[in-house]
C-alpha positions in Angstrom: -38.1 4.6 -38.1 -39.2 5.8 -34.6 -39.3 2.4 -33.6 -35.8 1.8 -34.6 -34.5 5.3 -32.7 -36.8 4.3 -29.4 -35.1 0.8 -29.4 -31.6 2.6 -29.9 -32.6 5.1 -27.1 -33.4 2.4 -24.9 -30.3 0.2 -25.7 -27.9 3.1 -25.0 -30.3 3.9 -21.3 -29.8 0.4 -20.4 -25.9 0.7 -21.0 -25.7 3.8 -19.1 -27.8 2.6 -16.2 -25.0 -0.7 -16.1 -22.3 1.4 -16.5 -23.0 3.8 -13.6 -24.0 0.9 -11.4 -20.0 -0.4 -12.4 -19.0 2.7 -11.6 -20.7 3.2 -8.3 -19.7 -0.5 -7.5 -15.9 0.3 -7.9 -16.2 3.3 -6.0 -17.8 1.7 -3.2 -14.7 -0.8 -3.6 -12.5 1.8 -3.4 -13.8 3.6 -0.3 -14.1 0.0 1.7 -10.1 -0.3 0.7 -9.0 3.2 1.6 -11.0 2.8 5.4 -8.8 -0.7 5.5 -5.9 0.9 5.1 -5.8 3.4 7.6 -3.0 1.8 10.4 -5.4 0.4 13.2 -4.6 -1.6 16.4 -5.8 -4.6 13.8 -3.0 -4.4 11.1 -0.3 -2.5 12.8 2.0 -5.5 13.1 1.6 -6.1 9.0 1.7 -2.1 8.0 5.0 -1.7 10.0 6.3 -5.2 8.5 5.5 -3.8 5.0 6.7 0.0 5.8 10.0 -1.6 7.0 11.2 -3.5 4.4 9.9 -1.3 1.6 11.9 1.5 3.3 14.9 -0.6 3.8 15.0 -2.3 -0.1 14.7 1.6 -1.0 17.3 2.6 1.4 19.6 -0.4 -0.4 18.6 0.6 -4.0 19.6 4.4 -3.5 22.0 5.9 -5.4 23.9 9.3 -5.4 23.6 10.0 -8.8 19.9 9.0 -9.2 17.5 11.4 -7.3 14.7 9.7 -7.7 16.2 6.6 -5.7 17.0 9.0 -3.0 13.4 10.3 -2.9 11.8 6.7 -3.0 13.9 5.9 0.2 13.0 9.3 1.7 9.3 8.7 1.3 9.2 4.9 2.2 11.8 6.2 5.4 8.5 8.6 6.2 5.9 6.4 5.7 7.8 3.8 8.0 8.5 6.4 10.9 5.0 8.5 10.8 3.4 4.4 11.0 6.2 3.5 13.8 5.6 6.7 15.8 1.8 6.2 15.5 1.7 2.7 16.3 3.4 3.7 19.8 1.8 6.8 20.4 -1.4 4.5 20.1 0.0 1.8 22.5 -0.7 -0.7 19.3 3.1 -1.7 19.9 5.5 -1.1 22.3 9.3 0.6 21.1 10.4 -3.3 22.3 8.1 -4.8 19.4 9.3 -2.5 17.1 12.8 -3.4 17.5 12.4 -7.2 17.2 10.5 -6.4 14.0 13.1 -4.4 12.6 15.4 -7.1 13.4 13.7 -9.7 12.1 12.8 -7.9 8.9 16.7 -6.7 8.5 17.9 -10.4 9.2 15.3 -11.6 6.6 16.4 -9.6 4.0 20.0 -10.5 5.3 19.7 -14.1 4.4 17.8 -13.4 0.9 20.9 -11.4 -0.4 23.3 -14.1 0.7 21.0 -16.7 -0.9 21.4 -14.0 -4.2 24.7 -13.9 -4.2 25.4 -17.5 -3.3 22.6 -18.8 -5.4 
C-alpha cells in the first residue's frame, strides 16, 4: 500500500514538474513575442502596413447604428496614428513614405472591392 501511494506521489511530481516547465516555456514564448512587437526601425514599414488597412476595413465596416463598429474603427484609427506619429517622430519613415503607403494600401483595397463586386 505505501508502495502504491509513493509511486502515485511520484507520478503526479513528475506531471507537475512537465507541466510547469510547459508553463514556463509558453511564457518565455509569450515575452519573446510581446518584445517583437514593439514598433522598431525593423518592422515599421509592416506595423504601419497592417495598422492602415485594419483601420481603413474598420473605417468601411462602420455603421451608425452599431457602436461597436464605430469603436473598432476608433481604436484601429489610434493604433494606426500613435504607430504613424511614432514612426516619424523616430525618423523610421519619413511623412513622404507614409503617404505612398497609404496610397498604396487604399488603392489595394480599391481593386479587391471591384474584383468583389465584379467577381
Amino acid at each position: 500500500m505505501m508502495e502504491e501511494c509513493a509511486v502515485a506521489i511520484e507520478t503526479i511530481e513528475d506531471n507537475l514538474v512537465k507541466e510547469r516547465e510547459k508553463n514556463q516555456s509558453r511564457e518565455k514564448s509569450d515575452k519573446e513575442q510581446q518584445k517583437a512587437d514593439p514598433l522598431s526601425s525593423e518592422n515599421t514599414q509592416e506595423k504601419m502596413k497592417e495598422r492602415y488597412a485594419d483601420y481603413k476595413q474598420k473605417q468601411q465596416q462602420e455603421s451608425a447604428q452599431n457602436v461597436d463598429s464605430i469603436l473598432d474603427r476608433v481604436t484601429g484609427e489610434e493604433k494606426y496614428y500613435s504607430t504613424k506619429t511614432q514612426a516619424i517622430k523616430n525618423g523610421w519613415m519619413t511623412k513622404e513614405e507614409v503617404v505612398k503607403l497609404e496610397h498604396l494600401i487604399d488603392s489595394t483595397m480599391t481593386k479587391n472591392e471591384k474584383g468583389i463586386m465584379n467577381g
